[in-house]
C-alpha positions, -999 to +999 in steps of 0.1 A: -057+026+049-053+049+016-073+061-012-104+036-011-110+048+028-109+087+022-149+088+030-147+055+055-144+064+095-111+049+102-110+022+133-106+035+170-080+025+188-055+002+161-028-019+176-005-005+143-013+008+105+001+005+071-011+037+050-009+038+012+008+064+004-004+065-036-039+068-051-039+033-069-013+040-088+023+044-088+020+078-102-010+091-080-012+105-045-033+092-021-055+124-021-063+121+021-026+112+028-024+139+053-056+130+073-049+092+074-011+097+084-023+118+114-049+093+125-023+068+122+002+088+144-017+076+172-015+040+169+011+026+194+025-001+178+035-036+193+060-052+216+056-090+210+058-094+180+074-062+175+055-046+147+061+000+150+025+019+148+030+034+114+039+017+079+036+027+046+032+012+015+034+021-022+014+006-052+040-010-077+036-015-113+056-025-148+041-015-177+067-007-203+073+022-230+032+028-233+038+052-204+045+090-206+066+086-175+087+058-191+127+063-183+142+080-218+180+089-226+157+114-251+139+127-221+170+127-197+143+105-171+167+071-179+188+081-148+221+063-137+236+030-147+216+001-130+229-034-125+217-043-156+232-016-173+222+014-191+186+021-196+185+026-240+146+039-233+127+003-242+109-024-224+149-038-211+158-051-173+175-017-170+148+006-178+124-016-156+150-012-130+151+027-136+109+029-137+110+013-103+139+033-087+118+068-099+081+056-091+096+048-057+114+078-049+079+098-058+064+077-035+086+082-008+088+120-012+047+121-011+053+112+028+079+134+031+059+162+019+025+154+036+046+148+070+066+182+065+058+210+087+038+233+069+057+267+082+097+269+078+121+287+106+159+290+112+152+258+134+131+240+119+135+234+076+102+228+061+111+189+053+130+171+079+138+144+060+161+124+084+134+129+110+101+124+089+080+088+090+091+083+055+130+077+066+118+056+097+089+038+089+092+004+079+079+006+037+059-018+022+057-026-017+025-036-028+028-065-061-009-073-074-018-090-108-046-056-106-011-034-117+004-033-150+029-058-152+051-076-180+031-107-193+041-138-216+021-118-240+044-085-243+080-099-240+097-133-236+113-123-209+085-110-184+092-124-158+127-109-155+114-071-165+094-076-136+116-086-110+136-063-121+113-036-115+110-048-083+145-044-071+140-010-087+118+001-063+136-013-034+169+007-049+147+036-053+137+039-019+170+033+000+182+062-025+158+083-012+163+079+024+143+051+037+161+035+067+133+013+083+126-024+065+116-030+035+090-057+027+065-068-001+033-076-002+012-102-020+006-140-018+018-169-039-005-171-065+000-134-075+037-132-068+040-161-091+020-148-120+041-118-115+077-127-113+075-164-117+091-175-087+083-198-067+086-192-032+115-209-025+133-200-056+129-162-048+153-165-020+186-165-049+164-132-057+152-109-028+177-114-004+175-076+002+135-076+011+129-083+049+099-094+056+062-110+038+029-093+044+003-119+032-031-112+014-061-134+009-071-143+042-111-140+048-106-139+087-088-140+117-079-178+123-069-180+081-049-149+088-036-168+117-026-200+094-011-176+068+013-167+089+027-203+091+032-207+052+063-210+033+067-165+030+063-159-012+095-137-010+118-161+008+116-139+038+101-140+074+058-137+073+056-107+092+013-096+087-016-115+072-044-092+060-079-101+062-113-087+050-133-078+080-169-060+065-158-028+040-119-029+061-089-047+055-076-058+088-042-072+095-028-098+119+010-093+133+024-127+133+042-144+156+077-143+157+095-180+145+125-190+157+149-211+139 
């Protein structure tokens, strides 16, 4: 659930939910953020597989220095070192890096807001951080060819800018408190167009993402199948989406053994 649902019903009675927590982009708020998280607060979750009753997920994006919110030394957004070194302000590994690590810690601070208490006492701060879904919830980062990405077309090396975007975001929200996993979603075809990689040569990668959650699925049993494919990321398959009517539905898979 996020921004396209704001005038849908939402489902009664889900197993678990992943809520968008941006409004298509990764510089927009999901404008009913507040209502869906509260509807989701219900959902119980799973025991087998184990899969919690509330994820979130943010919309990811690399578009380069055509941004106003670009990382700039001039602007004093470029932030600290990255492992690719300084961010100089251009379309570089670092400043992709640095785009990521800022667009995610915006993200995660919408939850922390919208989840906040809305009154402040001596006992009770008005953000709980350490306590609010945003630290605890398992986060999902959402990589689709619809985003503004690197291409062959803008620099020779966009397939790097890009996947170093994505560990951007990943750093970004571990830096801002986000304890549960971390996992990305997408399928093959897009994650390829995106970063390049094939699935089994983004393991050297994304050691440091957890878990798959699989689109493209039009129902159950293909959401069922998906879960047995080689995971885009390197990592476990953890949920297969799939259309059901005007709703995106999602499958918890199975748990494999090694």
């Amino acid at each position: 659930m996020s921004f396209p649902q704001c005038e849908a019903s939402p489902p009664l009675s889900p197993s678990f939910v992943v809520v968008g927590v941006d409004g298509g982009l990764a510089n927009d708020a999901n404008p009913c953020l507040a209502q869906q998280l509260a509807w989701a607060s219900a959902a119980p979750g799973l025991t087998r597989p184990a899969q919690p009753g509330l994820s979130l997920y943010l919309d990811a994006a690399d578009p380069g220095t055509g941004v106003a919110d670009w990382p700039s030394p001039a602007a004093g957004t470029a932030g600290a070192a990255t492992p690719y070194g300084s961010c100089d302000g251009g379309w570089s590994r670092a400043c992709a890096f640095a785009y990521g690590a800022m667009r995610a810690g915006y993200s995660y601070a919408l939850a922390v807001v919208v989840a906040a208490p809305p009154v402040a006492t001596a006992e009770l701060p008005p953000i709980a951080t350490a306590l609010s879904p945003a630290a605890t919830a398992p986060w999902w980062i959402d990589v689709e060819i619809g985003a503004s990405w690197a291409s062959r077309s803008s620099s020779r090396e966009w397939a790097q800018l890009n996947v170093a975007a994505l560990h951007g975001y990943i750093a970004g929200l571990r830096g801002a408190g986000a304890h549960g996993p971390i996992g990305l979603y997408s399928n093959a075809y897009q994650w390829r167009a995106i970063t390049g990689l094939r699935p089994r040569a983004s393991r050297a990668y994304f050691t440091h993402a957890e878990r798959d959650w699989v689109t493209g699925a039009r129902s159950l049993a293909q959401a069922g199948r998906a879960c047995a494919t080689i995971p885009f990321s390197g990592s476990a398959v953890a949920i297969a989406q799939f259309t059901e009517g005007a709703l995106d539905r999602d499958y918890a898979c199975p748990a494999r053994h090694h």
